[in-house]
ZASEMAR-971247 format. One record per residue: residue in one letter; x, y, z of N, C-alpha, C in turn; residue number from 1. Coordinates in steps of 0.1 Angstrom, whole numbers, plus 5000, padded with zeros to 4 digits. Example, Ala and Ser with C-alpha at 12.3 -4.5 7.8 and 13.67 -1.06 7.14 Angstrom:
2
<mitor a, <5132, 4943, 5078>, <5123, 4955, 5078>, <5132, 4967, 5078>, 1>
<mitor s, <5128, 4978, 5071>, <5137, 4989, 5071>, <5129, 5000, 5079>, 2>
//
This chain:
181
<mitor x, <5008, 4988, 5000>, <5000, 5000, 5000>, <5009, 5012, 5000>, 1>
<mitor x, <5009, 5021, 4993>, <5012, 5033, 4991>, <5009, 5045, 5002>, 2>
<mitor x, <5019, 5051, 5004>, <5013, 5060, 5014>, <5016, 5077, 5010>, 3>
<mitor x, <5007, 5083, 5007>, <5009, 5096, 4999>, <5012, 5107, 5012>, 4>
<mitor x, <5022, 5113, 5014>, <5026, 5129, 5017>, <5028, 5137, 5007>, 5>
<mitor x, <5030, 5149, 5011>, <5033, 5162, 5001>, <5046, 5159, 4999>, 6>
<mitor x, <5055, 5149, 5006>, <5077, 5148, 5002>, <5073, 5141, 4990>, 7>
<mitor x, <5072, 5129, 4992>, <5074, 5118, 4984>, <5066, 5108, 4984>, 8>
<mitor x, <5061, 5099, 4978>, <5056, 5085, 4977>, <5066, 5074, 4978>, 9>
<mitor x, <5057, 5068, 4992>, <5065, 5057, 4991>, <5058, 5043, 4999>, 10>
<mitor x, <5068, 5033, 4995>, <5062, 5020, 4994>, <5063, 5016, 5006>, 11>
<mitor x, <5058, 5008, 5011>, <5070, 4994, 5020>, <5076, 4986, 5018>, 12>
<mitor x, <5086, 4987, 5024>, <5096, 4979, 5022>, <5093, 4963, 5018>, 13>
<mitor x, <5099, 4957, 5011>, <5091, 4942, 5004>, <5110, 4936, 5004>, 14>
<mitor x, <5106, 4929, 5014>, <5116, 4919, 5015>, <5122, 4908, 5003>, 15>
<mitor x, <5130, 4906, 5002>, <5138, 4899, 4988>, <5143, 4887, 4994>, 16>
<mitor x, <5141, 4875, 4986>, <5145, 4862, 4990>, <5162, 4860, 4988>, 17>
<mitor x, <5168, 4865, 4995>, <5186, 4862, 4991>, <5188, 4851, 4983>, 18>
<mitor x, <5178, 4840, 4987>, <5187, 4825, 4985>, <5178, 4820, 4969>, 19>
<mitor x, <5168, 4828, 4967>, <5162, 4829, 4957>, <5172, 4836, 4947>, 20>
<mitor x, <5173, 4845, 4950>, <5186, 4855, 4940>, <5196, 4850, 4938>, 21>
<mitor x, <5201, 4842, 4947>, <5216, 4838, 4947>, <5215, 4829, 4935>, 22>
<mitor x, <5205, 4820, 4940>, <5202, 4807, 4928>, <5198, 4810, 4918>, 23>
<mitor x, <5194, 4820, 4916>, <5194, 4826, 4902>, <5205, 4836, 4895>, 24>
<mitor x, <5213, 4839, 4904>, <5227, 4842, 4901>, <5236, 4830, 4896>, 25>
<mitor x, <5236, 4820, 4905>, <5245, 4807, 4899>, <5238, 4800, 4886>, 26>
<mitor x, <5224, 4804, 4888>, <5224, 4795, 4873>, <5228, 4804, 4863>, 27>
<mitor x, <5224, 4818, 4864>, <5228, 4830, 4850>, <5245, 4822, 4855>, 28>
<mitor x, <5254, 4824, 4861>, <5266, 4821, 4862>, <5271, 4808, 4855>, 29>
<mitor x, <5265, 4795, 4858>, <5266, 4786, 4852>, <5265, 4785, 4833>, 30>
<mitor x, <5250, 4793, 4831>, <5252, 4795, 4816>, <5259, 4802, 4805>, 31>
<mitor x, <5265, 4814, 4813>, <5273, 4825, 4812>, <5285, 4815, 4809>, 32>
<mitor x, <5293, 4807, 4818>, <5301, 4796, 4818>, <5305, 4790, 4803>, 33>
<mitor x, <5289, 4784, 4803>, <5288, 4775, 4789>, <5292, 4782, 4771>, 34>
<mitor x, <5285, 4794, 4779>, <5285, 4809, 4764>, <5297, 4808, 4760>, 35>
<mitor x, <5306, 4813, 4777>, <5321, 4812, 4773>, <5327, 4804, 4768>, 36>
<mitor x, <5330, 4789, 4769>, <5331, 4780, 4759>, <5331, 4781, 4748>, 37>
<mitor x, <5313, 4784, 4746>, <5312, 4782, 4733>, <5317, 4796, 4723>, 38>
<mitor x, <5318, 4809, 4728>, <5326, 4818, 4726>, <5342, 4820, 4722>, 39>
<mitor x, <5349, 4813, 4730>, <5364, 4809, 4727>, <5370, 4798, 4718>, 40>
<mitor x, <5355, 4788, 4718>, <5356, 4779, 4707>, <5353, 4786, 4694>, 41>
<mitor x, <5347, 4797, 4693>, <5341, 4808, 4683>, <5352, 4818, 4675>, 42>
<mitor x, <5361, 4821, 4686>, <5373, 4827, 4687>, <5384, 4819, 4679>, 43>
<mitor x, <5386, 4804, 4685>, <5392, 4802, 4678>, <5394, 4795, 4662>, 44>
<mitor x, <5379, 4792, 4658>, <5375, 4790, 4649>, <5382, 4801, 4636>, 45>
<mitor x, <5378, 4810, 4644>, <5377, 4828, 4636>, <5397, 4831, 4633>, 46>
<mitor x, <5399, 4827, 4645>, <5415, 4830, 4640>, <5421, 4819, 4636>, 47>
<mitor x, <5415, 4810, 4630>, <5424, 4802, 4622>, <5417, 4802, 4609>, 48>
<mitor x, <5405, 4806, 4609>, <5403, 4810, 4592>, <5412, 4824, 4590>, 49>
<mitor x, <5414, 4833, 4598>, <5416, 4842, 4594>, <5430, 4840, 4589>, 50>
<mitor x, <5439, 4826, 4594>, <5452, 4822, 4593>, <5450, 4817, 4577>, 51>
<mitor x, <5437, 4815, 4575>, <5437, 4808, 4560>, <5435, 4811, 4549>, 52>
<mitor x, <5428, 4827, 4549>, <5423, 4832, 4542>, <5437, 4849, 4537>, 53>
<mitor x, <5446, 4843, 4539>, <5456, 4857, 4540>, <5458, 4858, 4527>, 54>
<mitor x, <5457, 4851, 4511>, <5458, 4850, 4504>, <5448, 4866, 4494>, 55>
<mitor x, <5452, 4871, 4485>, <5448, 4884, 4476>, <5431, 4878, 4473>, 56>
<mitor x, <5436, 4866, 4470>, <5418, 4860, 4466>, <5404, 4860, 4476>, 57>
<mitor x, <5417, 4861, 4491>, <5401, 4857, 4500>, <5402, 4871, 4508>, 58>
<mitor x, <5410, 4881, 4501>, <5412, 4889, 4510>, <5396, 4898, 4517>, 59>
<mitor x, <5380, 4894, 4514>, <5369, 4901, 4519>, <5367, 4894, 4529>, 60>
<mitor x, <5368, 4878, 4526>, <5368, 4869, 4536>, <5377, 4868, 4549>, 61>
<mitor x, <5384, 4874, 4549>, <5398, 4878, 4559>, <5394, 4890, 4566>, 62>
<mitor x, <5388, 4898, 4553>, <5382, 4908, 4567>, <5371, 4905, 4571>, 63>
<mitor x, <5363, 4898, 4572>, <5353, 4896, 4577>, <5354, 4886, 4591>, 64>
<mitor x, <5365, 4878, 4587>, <5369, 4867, 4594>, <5376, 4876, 4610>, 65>
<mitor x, <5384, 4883, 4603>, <5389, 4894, 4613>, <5383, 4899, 4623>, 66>
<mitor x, <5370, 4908, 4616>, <5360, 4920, 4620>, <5351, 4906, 4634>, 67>
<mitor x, <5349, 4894, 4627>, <5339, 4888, 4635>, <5355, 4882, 4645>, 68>
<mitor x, <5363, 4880, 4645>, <5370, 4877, 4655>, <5375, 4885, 4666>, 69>
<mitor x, <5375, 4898, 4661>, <5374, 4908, 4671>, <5364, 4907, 4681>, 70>
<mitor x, <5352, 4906, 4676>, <5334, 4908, 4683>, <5336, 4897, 4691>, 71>
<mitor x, <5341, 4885, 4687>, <5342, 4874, 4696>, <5354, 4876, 4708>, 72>
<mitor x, <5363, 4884, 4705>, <5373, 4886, 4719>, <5365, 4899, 4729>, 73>
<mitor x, <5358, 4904, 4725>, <5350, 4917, 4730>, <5344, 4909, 4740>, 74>
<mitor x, <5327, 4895, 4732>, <5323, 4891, 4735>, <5328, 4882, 4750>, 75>
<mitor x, <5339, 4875, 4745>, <5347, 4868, 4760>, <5351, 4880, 4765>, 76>
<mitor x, <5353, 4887, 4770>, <5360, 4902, 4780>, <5347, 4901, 4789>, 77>
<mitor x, <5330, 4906, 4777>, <5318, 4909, 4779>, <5316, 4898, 4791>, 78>
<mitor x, <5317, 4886, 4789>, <5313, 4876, 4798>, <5320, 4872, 4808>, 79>
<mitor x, <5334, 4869, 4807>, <5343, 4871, 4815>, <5335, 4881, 4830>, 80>
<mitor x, <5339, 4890, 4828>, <5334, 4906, 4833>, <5321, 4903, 4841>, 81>
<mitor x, <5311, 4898, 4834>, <5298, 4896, 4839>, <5302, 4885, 4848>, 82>
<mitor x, <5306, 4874, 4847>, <5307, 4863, 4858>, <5313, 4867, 4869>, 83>
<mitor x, <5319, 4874, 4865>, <5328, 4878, 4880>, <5321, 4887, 4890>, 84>
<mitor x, <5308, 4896, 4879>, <5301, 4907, 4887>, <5294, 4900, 4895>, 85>
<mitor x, <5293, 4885, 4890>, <5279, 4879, 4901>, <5291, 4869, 4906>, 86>
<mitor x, <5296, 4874, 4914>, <5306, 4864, 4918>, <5310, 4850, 4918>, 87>
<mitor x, <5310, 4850, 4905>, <5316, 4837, 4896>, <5332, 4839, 4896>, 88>
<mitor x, <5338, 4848, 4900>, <5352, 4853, 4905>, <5361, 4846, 4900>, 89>
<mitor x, <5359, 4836, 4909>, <5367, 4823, 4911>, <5372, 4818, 4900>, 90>
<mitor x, <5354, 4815, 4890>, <5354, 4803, 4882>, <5364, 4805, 4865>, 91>
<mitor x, <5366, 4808, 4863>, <5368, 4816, 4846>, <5385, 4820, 4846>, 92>
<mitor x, <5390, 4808, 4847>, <5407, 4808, 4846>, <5413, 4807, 4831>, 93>
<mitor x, <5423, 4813, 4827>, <5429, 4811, 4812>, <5430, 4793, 4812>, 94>
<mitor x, <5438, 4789, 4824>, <5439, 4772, 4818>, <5427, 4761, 4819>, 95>
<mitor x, <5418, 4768, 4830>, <5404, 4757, 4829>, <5399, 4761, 4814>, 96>
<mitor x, <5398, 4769, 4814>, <5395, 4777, 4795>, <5400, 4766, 4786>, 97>
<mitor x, <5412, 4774, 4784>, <5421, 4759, 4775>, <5422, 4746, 4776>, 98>
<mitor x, <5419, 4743, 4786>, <5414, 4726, 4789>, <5404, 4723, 4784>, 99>
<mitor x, <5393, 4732, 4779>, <5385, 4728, 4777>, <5380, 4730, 4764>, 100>
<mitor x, <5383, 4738, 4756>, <5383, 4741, 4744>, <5386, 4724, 4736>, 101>
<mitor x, <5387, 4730, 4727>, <5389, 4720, 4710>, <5401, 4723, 4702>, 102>
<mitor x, <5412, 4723, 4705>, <5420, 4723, 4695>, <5425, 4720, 4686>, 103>
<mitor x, <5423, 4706, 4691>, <5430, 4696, 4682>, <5426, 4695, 4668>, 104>
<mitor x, <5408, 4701, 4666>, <5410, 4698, 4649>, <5409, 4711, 4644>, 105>
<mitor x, <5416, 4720, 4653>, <5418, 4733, 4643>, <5435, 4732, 4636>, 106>
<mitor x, <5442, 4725, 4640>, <5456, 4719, 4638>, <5457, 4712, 4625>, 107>
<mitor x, <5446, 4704, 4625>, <5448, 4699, 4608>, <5444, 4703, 4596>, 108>
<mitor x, <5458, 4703, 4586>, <5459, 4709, 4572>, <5448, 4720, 4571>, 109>
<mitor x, <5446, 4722, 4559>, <5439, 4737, 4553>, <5426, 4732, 4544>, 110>
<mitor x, <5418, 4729, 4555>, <5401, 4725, 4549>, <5399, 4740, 4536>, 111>
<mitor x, <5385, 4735, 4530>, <5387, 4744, 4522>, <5376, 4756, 4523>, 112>
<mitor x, <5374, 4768, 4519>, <5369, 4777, 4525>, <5355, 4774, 4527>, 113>
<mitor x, <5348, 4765, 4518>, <5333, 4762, 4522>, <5333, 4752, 4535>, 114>
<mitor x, <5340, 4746, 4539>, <5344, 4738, 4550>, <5340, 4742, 4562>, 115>
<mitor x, <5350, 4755, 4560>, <5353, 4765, 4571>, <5340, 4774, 4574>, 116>
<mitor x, <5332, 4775, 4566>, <5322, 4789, 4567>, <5312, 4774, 4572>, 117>
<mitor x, <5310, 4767, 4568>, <5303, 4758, 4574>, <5303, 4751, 4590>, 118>
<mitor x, <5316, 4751, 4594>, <5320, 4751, 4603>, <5320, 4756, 4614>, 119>
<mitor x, <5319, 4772, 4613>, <5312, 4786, 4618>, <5303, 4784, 4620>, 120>
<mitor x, <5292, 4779, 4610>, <5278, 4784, 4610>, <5274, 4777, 4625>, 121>
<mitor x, <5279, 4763, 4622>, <5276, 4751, 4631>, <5278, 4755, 4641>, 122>
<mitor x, <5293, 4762, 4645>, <5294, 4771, 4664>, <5286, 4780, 4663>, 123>
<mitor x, <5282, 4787, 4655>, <5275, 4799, 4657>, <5262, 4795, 4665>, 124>
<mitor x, <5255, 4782, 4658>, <5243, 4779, 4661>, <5238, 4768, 4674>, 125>
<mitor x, <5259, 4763, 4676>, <5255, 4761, 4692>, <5252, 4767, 4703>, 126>
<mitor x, <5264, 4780, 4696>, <5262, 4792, 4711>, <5246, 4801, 4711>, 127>
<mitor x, <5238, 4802, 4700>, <5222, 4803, 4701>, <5219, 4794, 4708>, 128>
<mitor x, <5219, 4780, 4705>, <5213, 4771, 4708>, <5212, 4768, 4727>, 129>
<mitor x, <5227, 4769, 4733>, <5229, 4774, 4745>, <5224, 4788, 4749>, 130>
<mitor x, <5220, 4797, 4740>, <5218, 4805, 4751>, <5205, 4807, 4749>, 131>
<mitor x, <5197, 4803, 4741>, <5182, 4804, 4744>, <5180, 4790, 4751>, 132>
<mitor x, <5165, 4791, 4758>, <5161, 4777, 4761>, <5156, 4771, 4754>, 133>
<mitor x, <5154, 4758, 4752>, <5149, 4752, 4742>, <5132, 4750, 4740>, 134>
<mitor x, <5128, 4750, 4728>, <5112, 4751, 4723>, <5110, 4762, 4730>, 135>
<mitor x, <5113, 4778, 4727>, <5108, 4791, 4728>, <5112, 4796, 4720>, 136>
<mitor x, <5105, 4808, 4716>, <5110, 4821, 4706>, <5115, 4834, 4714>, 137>
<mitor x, <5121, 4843, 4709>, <5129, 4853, 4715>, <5117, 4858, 4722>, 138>
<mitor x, <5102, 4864, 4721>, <5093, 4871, 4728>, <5088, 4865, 4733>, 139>
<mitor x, <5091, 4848, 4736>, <5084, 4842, 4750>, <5090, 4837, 4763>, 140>
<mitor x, <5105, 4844, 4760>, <5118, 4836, 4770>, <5113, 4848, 4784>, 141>
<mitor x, <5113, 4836, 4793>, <5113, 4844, 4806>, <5119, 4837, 4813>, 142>
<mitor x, <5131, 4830, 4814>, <5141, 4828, 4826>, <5152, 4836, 4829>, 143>
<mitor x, <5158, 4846, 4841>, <5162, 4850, 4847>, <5177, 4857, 4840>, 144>
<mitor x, <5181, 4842, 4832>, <5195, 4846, 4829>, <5192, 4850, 4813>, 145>
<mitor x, <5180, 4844, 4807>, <5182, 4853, 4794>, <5180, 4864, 4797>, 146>
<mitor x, <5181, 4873, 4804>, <5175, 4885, 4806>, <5188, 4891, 4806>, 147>
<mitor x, <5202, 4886, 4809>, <5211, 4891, 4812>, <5215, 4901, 4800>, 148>
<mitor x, <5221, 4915, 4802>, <5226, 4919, 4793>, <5234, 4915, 4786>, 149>
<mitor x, <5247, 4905, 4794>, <5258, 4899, 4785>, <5251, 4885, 4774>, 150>
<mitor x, <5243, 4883, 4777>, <5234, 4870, 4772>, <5229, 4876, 4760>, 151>
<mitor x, <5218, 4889, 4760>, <5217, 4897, 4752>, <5228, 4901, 4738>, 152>
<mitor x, <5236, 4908, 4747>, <5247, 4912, 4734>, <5251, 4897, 4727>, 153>
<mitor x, <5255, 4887, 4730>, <5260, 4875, 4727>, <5256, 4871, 4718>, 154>
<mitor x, <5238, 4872, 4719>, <5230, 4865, 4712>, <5231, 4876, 4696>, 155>
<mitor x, <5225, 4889, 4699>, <5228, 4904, 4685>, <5238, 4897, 4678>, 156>
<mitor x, <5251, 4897, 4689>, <5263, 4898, 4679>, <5264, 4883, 4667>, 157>
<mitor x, <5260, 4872, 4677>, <5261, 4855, 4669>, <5250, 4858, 4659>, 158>
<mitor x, <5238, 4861, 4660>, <5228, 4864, 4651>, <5235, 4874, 4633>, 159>
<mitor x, <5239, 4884, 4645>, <5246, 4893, 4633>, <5259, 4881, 4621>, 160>
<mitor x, <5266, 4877, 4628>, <5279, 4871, 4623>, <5270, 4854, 4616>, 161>
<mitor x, <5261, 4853, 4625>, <5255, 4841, 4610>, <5253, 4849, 4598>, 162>
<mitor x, <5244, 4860, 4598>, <5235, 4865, 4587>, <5250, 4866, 4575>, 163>
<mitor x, <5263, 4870, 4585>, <5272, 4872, 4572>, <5283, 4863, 4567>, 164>
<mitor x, <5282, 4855, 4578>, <5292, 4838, 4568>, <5280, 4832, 4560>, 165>
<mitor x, <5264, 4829, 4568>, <5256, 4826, 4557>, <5255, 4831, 4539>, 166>
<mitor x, <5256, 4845, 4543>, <5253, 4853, 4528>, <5269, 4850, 4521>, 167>
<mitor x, <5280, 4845, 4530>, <5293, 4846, 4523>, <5296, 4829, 4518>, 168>
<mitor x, <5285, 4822, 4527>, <5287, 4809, 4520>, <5275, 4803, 4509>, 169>
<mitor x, <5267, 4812, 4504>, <5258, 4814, 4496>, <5263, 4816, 4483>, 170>
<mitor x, <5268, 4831, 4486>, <5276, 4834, 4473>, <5286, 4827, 4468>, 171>
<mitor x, <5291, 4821, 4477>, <5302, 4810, 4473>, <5302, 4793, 4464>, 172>
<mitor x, <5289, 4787, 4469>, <5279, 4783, 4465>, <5274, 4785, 4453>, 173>
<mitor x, <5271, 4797, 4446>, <5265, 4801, 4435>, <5275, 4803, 4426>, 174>
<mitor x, <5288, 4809, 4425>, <5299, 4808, 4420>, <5303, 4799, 4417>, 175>
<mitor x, <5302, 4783, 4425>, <5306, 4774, 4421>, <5298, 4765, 4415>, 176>
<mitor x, <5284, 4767, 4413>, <5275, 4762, 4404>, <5278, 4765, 4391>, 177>
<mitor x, <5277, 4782, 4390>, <5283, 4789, 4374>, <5293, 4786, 4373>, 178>
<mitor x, <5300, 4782, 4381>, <5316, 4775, 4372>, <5319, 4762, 4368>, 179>
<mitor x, <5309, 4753, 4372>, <5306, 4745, 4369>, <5294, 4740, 4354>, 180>
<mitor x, <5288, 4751, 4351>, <5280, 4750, 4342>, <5285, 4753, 4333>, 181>
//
């Protein structure tokens, strides 16, 4: 109930469940976790095409490879940053990181560029796939941690960076039809 003077309006005070919050801090923390993963795995996807594409021929493809490899080191800082705000502090080390990554098949020989844009698309569409919940659309999600701003940005930026390895493995695609005909 509201209680009206001529200072101000004000409420009563409405008590907050700590242990409610918290658990909804560790689980945003926990998925934030997984983003990161799939974010560094994103990362390093990005800088080894960018290792492959240095050639005059693929040089649009190198920037683009570039431009989205930057967004992805932004994006890990972004999340990094956030885990720690909700004191995930602890959890988010450079070597638990690299333990857990994929490297091993970024190491072999020089797949070929449709390979690689293919490859992308596939991380791109795990780290959506993690960060929304499953069987909902973006205007029906109501759990706590999509709500997060770093969850947010993650999701714009992965969205953005499909729309343009898709349109770049499209055109790729159609080139090699007409060169074939």
């Amino acid at each position: 109930m509201q209680v009206v003077t001529n200072d101000h309006v004000s409420d009563p005070p409405k008590g907050t469940d700590s242990t409610s919050t918290k658990g909804e801090s560790w689980k945003t923390v926990e998925v934030l976790e997984v983003l990161l993963l799939h974010s560094i795995h994103l990362r390093d996807l990005y800088r080894n095409a960018r290792r492959q594409t240095t050639a005059t021929q693929f040089s649009g493809l190198h920037q683009m490879f570039d431009g989205h490899y930057k967004a992805q080191v932004h994006l890990i800082d972004v999340l990094i940053d956030r885990i720690r705000a909700l004191n995930g502090a602890g959890r988010p080390f450079a070597r638990d990181l690299l333990d857990r990554t994929q490297f091993s098949h970024l190491l072999r020989g020089r797949p070929s560029t449709r390979h690689l844009l293919v490859e992308i698309l596939d991380a791109h569409e795990s780290v959506l796939i993690a960060a929304l919940p499953a069987g909902v659309h973006y205007g029906q999600v109501s759990c706590s941690w999509t709500r997060d701003f770093a969850v947010g940005e993650l999701v714009l930026i992965n969205d953005q960076q499909i729309l343009a390895v898709s349109e770049k493995l499209m055109l790729r695609e159609r080139m090699s039809r007409t060169t074939e005909d």
